[in-house]
Steps between C-alpha positions, in 0.01 A plus 500: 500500500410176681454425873318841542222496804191701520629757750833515235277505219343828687828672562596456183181632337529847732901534397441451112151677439591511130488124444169296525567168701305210415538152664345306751593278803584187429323290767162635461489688199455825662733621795665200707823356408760664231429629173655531157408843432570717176542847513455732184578856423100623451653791346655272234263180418105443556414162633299310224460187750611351801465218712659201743536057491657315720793231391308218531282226365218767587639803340124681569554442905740686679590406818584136439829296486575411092660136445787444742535886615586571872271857466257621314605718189362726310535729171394797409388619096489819339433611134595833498533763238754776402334802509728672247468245227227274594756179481293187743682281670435248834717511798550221710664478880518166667686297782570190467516237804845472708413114538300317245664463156233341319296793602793752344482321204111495476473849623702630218266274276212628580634860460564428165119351465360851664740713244280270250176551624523863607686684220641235270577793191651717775902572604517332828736555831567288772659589845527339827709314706563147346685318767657343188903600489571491098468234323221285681224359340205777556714748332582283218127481472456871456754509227335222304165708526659776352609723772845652499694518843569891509852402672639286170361735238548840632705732346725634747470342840604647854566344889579161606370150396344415804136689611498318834712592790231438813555867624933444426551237779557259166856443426511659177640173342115308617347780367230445187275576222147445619372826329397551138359711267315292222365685132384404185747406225542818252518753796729757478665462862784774517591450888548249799610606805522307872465759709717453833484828661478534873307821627636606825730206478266251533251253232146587508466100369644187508467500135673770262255672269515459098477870303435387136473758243302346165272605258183224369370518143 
């Protein structure tokens, strides 16, 4: 998830009690502004290590502007561990600035330096919202790093193209990929599916979420 505010973040912790959210604000590092949580099954995986950097030239500070950025961004880390086979891997989910393309394609940079420096041996996944539509430079970026775009290599795939659709008033010709679901090569990713459902006939996003089914080794 991205865009999630504290009182969100609280509603969401009461209605799924068996996931443990991590994630913090992004304009303090604590509650103000909107995070880039994860949520993980506690029944499933035991958290190994976690924490948060901002997209910017100060990666340690959150709550400040990175390069030409209209917001401040941040991303939020987990190693986690299967708790049936004790596979490791680290989890990434970001959100990448709606303005500033040098700070997209720095951003995704200095993901790929924190994959390094946090868990360089490990599988790694990425998620987020890119505001990159396929194609564009930051996600070209990923690929040369070694990350696999879940929605060219999966093996069956499910929904539309587009992940966009600002709550359906988009035509759905001007509607795009901004969405993506990023894992290392040699991942075993069985499923992609855009999910466009509308409970009670009506989006609960202006984005469509991404279900990926995949298995890390």
């Amino acid at each position: 998830m991205q865009e999630v505010l504290h009182n969100q973040m609280e509603d969401l912790k009461r209605g799924l009690p068996q996931y443990t959210a991590l994630g913090v604000g992004r304009d303090d590092g604590k509650e103000a502004g909107e995070y880039c949580p994860i949520f993980f099954r506690t029944d499933r995986f035991t958290l190994v290590e976690y924490g948060n950097f901002s997209l910017s030239e100060q990666p340690e500070t959150i709550g400040i502007k990175g390069w030409d950025a209209s917001y401040n961004r941040v991303t939020t880390w987990a190693i986690l561990q299967e708790k049936n086979n004790g596979q490791k891997f680290v989890y990434f989910n970001t959100h990448l600035d709606n303005d500033g393309k040098t700070a997209r394609k720095e951003g995704v940079q200095l993901i790929l330096d924190k994959i390094k420096e946090i868990a360089p041996d490990m599988p790694a996944i990425i998620t987020g919202d890119f505001n990159c539509t396929p194609g564009e430079e930051p996600l070209q970026t990923l690929e040369k790093g070694g990350m696999e775009n879940a929605a060219k290599t999966a093996a069956v795939t499910y929904g539309p193209s587009w992940s966009f659709h600002d709550f359906g008033r988009l035509p759905v010709e001007e509607r795009v990929l901004l969405d993506y679901v990023f894992v290392t090569k040699g991942a075993k990713i069985d499923r992609y599916r855009v999910i466009q459902d509308k409970p009670e006939n009506s989006y609960l996003s202006d984005h469509c979420p991404i279900l990926v089914e995949l298995t890390v080794q």
